[in-house]
N, C-alpha and C positions, 0 to 999 in steps of 0.2 A: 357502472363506474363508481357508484356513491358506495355500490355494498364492497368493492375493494377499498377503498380509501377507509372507510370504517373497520375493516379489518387489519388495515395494515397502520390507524390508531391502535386498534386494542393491543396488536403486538405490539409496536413500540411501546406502548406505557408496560407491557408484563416485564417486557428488557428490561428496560430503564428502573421499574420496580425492584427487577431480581437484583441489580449491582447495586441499588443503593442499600437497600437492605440485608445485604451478605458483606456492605462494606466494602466492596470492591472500588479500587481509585480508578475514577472513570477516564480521569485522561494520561493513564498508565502507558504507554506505548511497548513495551516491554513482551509482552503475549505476544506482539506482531513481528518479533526479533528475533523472537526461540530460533526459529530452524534457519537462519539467516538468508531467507528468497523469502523474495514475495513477485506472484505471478501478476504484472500489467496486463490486462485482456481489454480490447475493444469489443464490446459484444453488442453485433449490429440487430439482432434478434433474438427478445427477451427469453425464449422457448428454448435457447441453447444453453440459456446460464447455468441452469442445474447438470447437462451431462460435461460440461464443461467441468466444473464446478466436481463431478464426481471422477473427471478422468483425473485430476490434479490430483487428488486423494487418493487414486489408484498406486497413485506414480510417486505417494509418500508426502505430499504438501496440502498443508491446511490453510495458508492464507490467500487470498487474491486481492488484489485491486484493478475494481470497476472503473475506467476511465467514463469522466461524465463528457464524451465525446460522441455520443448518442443519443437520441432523443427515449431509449430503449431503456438508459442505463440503471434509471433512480428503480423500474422495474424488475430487472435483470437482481439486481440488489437485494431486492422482497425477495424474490423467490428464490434466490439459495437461502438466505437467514432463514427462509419457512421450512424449506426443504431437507436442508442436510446442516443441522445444528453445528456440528464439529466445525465445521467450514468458518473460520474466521474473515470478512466480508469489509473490506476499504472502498472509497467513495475516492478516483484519484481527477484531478484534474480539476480541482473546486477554483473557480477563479472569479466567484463574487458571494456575499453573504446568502445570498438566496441559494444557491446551489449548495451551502454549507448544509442549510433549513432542507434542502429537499435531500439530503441523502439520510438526513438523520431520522425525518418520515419515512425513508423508505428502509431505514435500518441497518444504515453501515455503522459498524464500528469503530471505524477510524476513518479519517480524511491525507489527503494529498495533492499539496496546491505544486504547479511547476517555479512559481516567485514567492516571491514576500509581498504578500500583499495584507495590510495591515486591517480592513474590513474582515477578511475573510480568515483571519488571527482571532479576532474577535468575536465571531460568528463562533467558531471552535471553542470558545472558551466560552461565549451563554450557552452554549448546548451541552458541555461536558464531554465534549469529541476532541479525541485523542487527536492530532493532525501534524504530519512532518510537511515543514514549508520549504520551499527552494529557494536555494541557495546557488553562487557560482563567485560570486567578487570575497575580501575580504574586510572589505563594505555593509556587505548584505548578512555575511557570517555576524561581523560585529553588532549589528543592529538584529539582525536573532536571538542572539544573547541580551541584550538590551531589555530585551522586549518578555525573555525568560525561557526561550527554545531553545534545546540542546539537542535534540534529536533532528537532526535537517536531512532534507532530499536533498544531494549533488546532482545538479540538473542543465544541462545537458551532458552528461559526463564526458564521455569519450571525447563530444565534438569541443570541450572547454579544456582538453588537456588531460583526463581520464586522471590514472593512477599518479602525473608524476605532479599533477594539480593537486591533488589532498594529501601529498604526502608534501609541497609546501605550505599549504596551507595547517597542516599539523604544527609547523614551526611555532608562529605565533600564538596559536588556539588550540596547543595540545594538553596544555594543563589546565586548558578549563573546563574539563569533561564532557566536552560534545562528542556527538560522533553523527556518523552521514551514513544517508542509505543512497548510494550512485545509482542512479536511473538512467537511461541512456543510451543506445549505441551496444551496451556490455549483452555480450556472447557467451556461450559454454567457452569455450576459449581462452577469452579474456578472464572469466572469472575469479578464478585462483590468484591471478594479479591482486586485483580489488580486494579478496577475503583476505588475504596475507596482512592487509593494511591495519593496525592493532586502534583506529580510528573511523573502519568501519563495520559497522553494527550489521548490516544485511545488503544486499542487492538487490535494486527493482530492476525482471527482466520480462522481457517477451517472448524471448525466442521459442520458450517450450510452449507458447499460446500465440502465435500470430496470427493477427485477422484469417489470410487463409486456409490455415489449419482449423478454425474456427467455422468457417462458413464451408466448409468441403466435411465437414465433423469426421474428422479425424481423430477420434477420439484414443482408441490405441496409439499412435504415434505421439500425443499429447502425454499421455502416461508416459512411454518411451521415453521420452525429452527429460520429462519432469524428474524421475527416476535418476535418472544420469546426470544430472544438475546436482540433487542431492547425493548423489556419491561422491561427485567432486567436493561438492562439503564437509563430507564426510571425511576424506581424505585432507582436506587443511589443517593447519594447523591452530588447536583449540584457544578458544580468546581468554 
């Protein structure tokens, strides 16, 4: 136990070395937006992160987020960042400062709270972790902005009213350059909805990863998904 934890110091600090010294802005969110998906995985068994992790890649997509909704996860984490570099690697579901601290030891690149919670704002900013926080009222929008986030999670999407929620919510808060990443409920289906929106940045989704697609490792069919996801975005219309 002690010789992983000493290993997954030295990584961290080579990461954290290489961006500071190439200049790179470490709480950029920007990289995690390119291809506008980002794959939510619950991964109940750290041993599936990596073909997980390489079926996505198969299938055209390089980011995920790790829900810390496993005792598995901050794990699950190490071993793609060790594994398959390209793989761009989120820590979602951070819902107190300490879970900020363990993902960023365990080397995510970005965080994902489902609220606004203002410790866990904080934690993201001493660590230099990029992190979209949730959002739903225009309450919690206002006070994101407040507080200096522009990049928010729309969360619970579908079940708070889905596309025709942020496209009121654009009224007020369309000239202040935010924009939302809708987590949620959202399907292959639904998608083209939500991308159309010229206020959102990307889609957190699961369907091409769902737990049991995960635990059956279905790994072709994960490509399959993921594949078709990205064609639909492909097919949208450019931001």
């Amino acid at each position: 136990m002690l010789k992983l934890q000493t290993a997954k110091s030295k990584f961290l600090f080579t990461w954290r070395e290489k961006d500071v010294c190439s200049g790179h802005n470490l709480m950029d969110t920007q990289p995690f937006l390119k291809q506008r998906l980002i794959c939510v995985a619950v991964i109940e068994r750290p041993e599936d992160a990596v073909p997980l992790a390489e079926a996505l890649l198969a299938g055209g997509l390089n980011v995920i987020e790790i829900t810390f909704r496993t005792a598995g996860a901050a794990e699950a984490i190490t071993r793609i960042r060790q594994c398959l570099p390209t793989m761009r690697v989120g820590a979602g579901t951070l819902l107190t400062a300490d879970q900020v601290d363990q993902a960023v030891d365990a080397g995510a690149e970005f965080g994902v709270s489902p609220g606004l919670n203002e410790s866990v704002l904080t934690a993201a900013r001493t660590n230099l972790l990029p992190l979209f926080p949730g959002v739903i009222t225009p309450t919690e929008v206002s006070r994101a902005l407040e507080l200096g986030w522009k990049q928010l999670k729309f969360f619970p999407a579908e079940a708070a009213g889905g596309v025709t929620m942020l496209k009121a919510l654009a009224g007020p808060f369309g000239h202040t350059g935010l924009s939302f990443v809708p987590t949620g409920g959202i399907t292959a289906a639904t998608l083209p909805q939500y991308l159309a929106l010229p206020q959102v940045a990307a889609v957190g989704g699961s369907w091409m990863a769902e737990r049991k697609l995960v635990a059956d490792k279905a790994w072709t069919q994960i490509t399959a998904l993921t594949a078709a996801a990205l064609n639909i975005i492909a097919q949208s219309p450019a931001k």
